[in-house]
C-alpha positions as CSV (number, residue, x, y, z in Angstrom):
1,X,-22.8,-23.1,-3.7
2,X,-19.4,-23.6,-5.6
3,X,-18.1,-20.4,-6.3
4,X,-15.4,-21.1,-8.0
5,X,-18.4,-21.1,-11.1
6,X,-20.5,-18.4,-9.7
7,X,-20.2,-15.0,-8.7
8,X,-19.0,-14.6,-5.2
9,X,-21.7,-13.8,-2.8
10,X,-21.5,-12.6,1.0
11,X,-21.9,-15.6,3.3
12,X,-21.3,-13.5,6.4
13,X,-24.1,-11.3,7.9
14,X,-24.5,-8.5,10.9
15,X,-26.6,-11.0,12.1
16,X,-24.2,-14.0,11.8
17,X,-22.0,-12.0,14.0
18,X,-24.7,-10.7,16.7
19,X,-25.6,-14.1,16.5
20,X,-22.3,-16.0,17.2
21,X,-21.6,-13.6,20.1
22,X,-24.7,-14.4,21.7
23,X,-23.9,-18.3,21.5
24,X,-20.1,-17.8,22.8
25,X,-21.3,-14.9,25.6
26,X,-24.7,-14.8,26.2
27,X,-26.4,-11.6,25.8
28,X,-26.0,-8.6,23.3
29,X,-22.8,-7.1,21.6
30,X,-22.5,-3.2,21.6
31,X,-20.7,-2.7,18.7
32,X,-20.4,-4.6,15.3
33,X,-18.1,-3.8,12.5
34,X,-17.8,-5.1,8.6
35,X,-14.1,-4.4,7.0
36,X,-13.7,-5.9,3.6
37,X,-10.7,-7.4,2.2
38,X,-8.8,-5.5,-1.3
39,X,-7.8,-6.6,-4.8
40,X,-5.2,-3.8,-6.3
41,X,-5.7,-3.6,-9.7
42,X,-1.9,-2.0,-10.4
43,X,0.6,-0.7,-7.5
44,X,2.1,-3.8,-6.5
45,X,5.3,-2.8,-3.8
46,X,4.8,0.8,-4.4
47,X,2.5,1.8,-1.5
48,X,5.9,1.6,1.3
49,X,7.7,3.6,-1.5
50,X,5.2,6.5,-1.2
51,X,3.9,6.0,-4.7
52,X,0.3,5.4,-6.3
53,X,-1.7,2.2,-6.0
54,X,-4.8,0.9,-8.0
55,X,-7.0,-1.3,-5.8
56,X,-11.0,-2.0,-4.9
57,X,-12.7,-3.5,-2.0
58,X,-14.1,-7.2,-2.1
59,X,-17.4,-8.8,-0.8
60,X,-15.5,-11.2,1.3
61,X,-14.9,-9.4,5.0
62,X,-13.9,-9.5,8.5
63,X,-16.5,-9.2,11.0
64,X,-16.3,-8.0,14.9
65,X,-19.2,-7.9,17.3
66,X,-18.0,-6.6,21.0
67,X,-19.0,-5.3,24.1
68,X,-17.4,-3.1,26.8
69,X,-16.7,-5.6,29.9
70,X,-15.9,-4.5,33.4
71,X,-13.9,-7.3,33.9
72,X,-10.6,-5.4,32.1
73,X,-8.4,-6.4,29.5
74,X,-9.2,-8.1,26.6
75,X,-11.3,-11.8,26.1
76,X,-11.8,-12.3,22.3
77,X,-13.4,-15.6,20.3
78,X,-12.4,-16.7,17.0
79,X,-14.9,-18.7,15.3
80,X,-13.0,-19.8,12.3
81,X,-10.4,-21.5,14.6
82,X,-13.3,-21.9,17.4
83,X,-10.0,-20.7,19.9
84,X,-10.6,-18.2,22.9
85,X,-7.6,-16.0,24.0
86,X,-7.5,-13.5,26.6
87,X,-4.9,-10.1,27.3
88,X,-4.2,-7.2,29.4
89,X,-4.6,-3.9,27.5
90,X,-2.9,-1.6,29.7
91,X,-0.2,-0.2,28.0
92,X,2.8,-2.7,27.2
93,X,5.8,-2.5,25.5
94,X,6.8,-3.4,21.8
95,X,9.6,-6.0,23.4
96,X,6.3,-7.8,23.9
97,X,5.3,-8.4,20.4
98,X,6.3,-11.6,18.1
99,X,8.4,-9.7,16.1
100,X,10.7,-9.8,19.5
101,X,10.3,-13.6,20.4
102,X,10.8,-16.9,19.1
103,X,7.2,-16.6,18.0
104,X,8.0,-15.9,14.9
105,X,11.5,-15.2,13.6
106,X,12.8,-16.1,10.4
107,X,11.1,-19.0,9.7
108,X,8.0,-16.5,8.8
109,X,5.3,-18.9,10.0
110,X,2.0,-17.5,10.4
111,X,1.6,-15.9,13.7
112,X,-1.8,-16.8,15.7
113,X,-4.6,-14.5,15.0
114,X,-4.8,-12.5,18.1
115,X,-1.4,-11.1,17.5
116,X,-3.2,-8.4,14.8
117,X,-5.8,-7.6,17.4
118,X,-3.6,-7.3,20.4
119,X,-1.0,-4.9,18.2
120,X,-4.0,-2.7,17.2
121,X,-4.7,-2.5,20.8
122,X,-0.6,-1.2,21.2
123,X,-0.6,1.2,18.1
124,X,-3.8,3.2,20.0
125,X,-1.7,3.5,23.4
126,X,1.2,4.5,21.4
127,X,-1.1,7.1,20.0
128,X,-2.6,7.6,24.2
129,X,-6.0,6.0,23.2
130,X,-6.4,4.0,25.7
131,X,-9.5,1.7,25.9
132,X,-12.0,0.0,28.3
133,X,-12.0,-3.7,28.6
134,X,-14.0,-5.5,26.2
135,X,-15.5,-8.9,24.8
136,X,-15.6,-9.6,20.9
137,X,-16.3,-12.4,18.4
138,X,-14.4,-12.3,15.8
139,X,-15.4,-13.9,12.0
140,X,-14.5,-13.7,8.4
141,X,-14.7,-15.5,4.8
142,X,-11.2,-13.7,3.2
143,X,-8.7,-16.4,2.6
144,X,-5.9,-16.4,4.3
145,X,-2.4,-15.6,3.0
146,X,-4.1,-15.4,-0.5
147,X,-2.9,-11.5,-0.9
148,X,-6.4,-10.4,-0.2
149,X,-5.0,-8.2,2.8
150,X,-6.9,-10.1,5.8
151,X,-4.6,-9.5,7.9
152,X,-5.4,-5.2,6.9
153,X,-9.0,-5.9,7.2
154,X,-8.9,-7.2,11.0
155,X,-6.4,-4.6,12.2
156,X,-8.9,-2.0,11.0
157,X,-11.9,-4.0,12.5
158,X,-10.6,-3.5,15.6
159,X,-9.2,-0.3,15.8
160,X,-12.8,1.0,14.3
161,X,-14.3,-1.0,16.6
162,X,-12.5,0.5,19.8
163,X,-12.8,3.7,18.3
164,X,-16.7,3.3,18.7
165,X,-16.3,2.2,21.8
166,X,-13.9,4.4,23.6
167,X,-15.0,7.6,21.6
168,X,-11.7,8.6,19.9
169,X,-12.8,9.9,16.7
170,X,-10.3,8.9,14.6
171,X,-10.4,9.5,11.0
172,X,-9.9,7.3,8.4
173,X,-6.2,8.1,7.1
174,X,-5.1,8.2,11.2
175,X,-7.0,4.2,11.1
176,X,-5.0,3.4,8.5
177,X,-1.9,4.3,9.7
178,X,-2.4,3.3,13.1
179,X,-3.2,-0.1,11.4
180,X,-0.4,-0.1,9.6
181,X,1.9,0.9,12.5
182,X,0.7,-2.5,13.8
183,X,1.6,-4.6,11.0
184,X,5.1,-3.0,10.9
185,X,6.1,-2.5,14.5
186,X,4.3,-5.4,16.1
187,X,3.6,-7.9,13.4
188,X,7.0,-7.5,11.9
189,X,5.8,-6.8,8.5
190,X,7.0,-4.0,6.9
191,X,4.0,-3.2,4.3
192,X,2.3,0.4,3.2
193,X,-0.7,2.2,3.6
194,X,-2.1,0.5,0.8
195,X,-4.3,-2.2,2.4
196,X,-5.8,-0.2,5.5
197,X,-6.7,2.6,3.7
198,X,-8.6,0.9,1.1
199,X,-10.4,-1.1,3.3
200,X,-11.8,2.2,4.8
201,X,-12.7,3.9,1.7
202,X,-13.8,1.5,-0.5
203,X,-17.1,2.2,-2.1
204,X,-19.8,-0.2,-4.1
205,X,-18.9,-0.5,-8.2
206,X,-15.6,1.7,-7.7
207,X,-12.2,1.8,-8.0
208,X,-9.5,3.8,-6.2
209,X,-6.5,5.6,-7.3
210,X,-4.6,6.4,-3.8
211,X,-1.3,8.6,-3.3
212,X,0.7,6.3,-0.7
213,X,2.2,9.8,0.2
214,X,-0.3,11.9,1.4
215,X,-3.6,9.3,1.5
216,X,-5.8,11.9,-1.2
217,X,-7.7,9.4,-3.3
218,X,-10.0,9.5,-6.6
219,X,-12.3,7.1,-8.0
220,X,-13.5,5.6,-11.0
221,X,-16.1,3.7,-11.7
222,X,-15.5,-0.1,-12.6
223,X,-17.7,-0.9,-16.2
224,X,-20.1,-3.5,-15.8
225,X,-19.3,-5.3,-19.0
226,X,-15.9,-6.3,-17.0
227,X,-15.2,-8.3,-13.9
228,X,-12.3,-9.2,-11.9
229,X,-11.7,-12.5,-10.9
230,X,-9.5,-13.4,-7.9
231,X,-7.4,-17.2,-9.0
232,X,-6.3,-18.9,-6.1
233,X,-3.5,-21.1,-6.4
234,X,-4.1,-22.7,-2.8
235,X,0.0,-22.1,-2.8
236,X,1.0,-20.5,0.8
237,X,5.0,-19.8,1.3
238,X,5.2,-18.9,5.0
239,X,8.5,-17.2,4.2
240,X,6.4,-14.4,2.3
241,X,7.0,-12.4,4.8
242,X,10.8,-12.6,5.2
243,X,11.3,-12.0,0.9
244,X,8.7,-8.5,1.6
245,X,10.2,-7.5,4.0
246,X,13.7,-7.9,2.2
247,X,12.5,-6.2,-0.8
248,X,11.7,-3.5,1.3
249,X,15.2,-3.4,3.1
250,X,16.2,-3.2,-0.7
251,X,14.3,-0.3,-2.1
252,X,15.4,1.4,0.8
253,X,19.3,0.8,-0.1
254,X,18.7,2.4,-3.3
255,X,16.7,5.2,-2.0
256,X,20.1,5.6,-0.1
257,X,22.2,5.5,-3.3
258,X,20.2,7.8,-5.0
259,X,19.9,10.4,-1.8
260,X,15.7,10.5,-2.0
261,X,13.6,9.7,0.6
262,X,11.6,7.4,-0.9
263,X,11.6,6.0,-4.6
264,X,8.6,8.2,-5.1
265,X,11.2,11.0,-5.4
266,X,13.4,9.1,-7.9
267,X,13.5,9.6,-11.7
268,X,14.5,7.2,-14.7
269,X,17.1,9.3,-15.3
270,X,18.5,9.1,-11.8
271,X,18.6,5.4,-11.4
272,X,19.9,5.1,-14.9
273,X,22.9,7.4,-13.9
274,X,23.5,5.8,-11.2
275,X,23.1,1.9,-12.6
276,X,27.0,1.5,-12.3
277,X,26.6,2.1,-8.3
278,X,25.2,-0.3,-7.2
279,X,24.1,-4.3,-7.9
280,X,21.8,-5.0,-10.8
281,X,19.2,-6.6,-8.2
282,X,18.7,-3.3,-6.4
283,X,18.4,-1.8,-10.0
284,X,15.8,-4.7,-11.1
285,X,13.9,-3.8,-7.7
286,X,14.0,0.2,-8.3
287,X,13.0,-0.2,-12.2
288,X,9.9,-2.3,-11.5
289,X,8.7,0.3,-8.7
290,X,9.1,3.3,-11.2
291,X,7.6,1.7,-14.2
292,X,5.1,0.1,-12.0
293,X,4.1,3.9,-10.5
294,X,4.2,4.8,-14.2
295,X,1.3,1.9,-14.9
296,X,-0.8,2.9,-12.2
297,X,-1.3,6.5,-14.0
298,X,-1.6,4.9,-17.0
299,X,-4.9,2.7,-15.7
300,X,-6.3,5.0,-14.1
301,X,-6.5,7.0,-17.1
302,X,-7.6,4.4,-19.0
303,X,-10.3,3.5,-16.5
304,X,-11.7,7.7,-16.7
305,X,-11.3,6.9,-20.7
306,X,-12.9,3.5,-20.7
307,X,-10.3,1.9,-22.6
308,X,-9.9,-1.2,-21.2
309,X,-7.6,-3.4,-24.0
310,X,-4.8,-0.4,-22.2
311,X,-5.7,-1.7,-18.9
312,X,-5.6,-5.3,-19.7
313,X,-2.2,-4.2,-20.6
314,X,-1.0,-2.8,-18.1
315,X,-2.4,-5.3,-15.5
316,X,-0.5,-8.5,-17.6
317,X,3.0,-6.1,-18.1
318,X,2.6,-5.4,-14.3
319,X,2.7,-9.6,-13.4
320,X,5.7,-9.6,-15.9
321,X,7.8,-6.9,-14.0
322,X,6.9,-8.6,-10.8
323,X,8.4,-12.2,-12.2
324,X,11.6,-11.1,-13.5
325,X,12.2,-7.5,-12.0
326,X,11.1,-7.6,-8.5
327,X,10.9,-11.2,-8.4
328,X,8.1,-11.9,-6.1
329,X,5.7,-14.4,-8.2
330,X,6.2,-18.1,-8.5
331,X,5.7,-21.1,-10.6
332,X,2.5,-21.3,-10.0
333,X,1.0,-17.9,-10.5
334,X,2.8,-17.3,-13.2
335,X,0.8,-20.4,-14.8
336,X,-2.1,-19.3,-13.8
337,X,-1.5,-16.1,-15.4
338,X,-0.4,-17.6,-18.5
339,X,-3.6,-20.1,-18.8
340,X,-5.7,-17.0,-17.8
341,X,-4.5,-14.7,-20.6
342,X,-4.3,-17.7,-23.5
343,X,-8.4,-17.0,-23.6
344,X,-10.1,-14.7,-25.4
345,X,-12.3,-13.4,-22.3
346,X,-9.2,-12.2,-20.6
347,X,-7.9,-8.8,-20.6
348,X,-4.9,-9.0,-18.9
349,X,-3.9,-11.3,-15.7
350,X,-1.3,-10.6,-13.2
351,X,-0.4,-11.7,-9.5
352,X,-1.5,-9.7,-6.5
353,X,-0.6,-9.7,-2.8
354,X,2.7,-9.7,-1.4
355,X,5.0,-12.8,-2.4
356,X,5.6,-16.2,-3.5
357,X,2.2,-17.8,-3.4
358,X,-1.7,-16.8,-3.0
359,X,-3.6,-15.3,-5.5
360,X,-3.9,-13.7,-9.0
361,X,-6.4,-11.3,-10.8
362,X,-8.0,-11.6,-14.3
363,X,-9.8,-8.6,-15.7
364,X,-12.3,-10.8,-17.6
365,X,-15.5,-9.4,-19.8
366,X,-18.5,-10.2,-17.1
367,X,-20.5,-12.7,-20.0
368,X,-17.8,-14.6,-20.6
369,X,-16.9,-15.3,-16.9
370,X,-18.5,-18.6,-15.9
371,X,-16.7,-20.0,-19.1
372,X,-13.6,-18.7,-18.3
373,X,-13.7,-20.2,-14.5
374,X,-14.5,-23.7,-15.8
375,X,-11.2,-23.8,-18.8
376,X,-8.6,-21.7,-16.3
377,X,-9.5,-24.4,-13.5
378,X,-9.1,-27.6,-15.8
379,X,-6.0,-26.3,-17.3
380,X,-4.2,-25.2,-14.3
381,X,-5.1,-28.3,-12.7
382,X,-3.7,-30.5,-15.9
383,X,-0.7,-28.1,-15.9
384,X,0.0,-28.3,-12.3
385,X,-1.9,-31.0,-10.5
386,X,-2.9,-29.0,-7.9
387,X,-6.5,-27.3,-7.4
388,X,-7.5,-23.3,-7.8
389,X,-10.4,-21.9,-7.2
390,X,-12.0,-18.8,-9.2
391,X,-14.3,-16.2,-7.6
392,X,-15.8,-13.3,-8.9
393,X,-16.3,-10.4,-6.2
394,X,-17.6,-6.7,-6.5
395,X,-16.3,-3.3,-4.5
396,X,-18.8,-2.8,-1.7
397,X,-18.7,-0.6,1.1
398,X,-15.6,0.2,3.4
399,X,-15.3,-0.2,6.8
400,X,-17.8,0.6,9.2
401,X,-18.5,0.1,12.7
402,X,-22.3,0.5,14.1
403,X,-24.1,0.6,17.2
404,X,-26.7,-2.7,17.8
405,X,-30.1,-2.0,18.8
């Protein structure tokens, strides 16, 4: 099936998994878990600044099936890069992770896919969960690097699936911030809430406005005469990482400057009166994360109102402030952005994920869509000479781990 002409369907099943852990193990997994990947509507780089964020669940998931083993420690499959790894989880120490060894470094290359399991497995005995040994199969169809949080959606995976096993109980904001606790402190990344939490609460046909701050949530529904579709540009920078994390670093100097704790507690008047103090790329950085919290209200209202020309709106002046303000996008999302909003079927179009590459979103009326996906790829690919792809996903259910048999 070519989807980049069709709506995106789910290629991966609960059978798929118990399936592929019966060919790799032999026998039956306890446990299996389904943790979908995120779009975000509006909120881009003001989840780590305690502000409001916009997204919705995908179709496209990770998948764990596991079993306890009394063997100890950790033996895990990947089927996507058919590669079998094994580690002790007794307690170990955070001088252990990449973000402490010439695994990764500056050079931001993509560390190897264990490394998000095996700093779940830390953030829980940081916590004191610890965990008996296991086997798991691990499997997914989200892209990676394409800013449709993978990376989230595996961490949670995990930690829901130990949490079934070992019978911690955990809810679904101390998930997400245990997840996230492993993408900062052992991954090296230094995202929000955003992706974790989303992942967890997502719900069919609906979209999610989320307080960074305190995790309370509301949700709207998403009209069915729209659709979001997810451009990929195929365009990974493996230095992503190093420009978030710096942008970071930077909201945090003017958080500094302005004596908040977090731009969540700054004001336009504030960083106005304080423009002279500091360099016009830490004001660029702090105007974007205001005006963009400012958007976020602004959609969400206009979701509860149904007035989608305001959203459209919002979503293409959000890409804007992310190419000149924050000044995360590149060449080739911001053509894709363009090509995307030149026809009549588009809304609005904007960037999404972290940095520098990946993927963009279109809010595109749902009749119009197969259209759309066939002039946006035969433009971009005349403009650029480089292949997208178009999907067209749907919210579906958060993350869930259940019991087999």
């Amino acid at each position: 099936m070519d989807t980049s002409r069709t709506h995106e369907v789910q290629r991966i099943t609960r059978d798929t998994a118990i399936e592929a852990f019966r060919a790799h193990f032999g026998g039956e997994p306890e446990i299996v878990v389904r943790t979908p990947g995120r779009v975000n509507l509006l909120g881009e780089h003001t989840d780590y600044n305690n502000c409001y964020v916009l997204p919705m669940t995908i179709s496209r998931a990770i998948w764990i099936a596991l079993r306890a083993s009394d063997k100890g420690g950790a033996r895990l499959y990947s089927v996507d890069y058919d590669e079998e790894c094994s580690f002790g989880i007794e307690r170990f120490s955070k001088q252990d992770s990449p973000k402490n060894t010439s695994e990764k470094g500056e050079s931001g290359q993509p560390l190897p896919w264990f490394e998000y399991i095996r700093g779940s497995v830390w953030a829980l005995g940081e916590q004191g969960k610890g965990s008996k040994g296991f086997e798991a199969i691990v499997l997914g169809d989200i892209p990676k690097g394409a800013g449709l949080a993978s990376s989230a959606a595996l961490e949670v995976s995990t930690i829901l699936a130990l949490d079934e096993l070992n019978g911690y109980s955990l809810s679904k904001p101390d998930v997400a911030r245990v997840a996230q606790r492993a993408e900062n402190e052992w991954i090296g990344l230094k995202n929000g809430v955003m992706s974790p939490m989303i992942s967890l609460i997502g719900e069919p046909g609906k979209v999610f406005l989320v307080d960074c701050g305190d995790l309370k949530y509301t949700s709207f529904d998403m009209p069915n005469i729209v659709t979001m579709a997810f451009m990929d540009t195929g365009i990974r920078n493996h230095l992503d990482g190093v420009t978030y994390n710096k942008r970071r670093d930077q909201c945090a100097e003017v958080c500094k400057i302005l004596g908040v704790e977090s731009l969540r507690g700054a004001t336009q008047e504030k960083l106005e009166n304080a423009r002279g103090s500091m360099p016009d790329s830490l004001f660029s950085r702090a105007y974007h994360v205001l005006y963009e919290n400012m958007r976020v209200q602004s959609a969400a209202s206009a979701l509860q109102y149904n007035e989608l020309d305001i959203l459209g709106t919002l979503i293409s002046e959000s890409h804007f402030s992310l190419q000149y303000s924050y000044e995360v996008s590149c060449p080739e999302l911001d053509t894709i952005c363009d090509i995307a909003r030149s026809y009549s079927a588009c809304l609005g179009a904007r960037m999404t994920g972290s940095c520098l590459g990946g993927g963009a979103i279109a809010l595109i009326y749902t009749a119009k869509a197969r259209d759309f996906a066939d002039k946006v790829l035969a433009e971009y690919s005349k403009q650029t000479g480089k292949k997208a792809t178009i999907t067209f996903g749907h919210a579906t259910e958060g993350g869930r781990a259940e019991r087999v048999g």
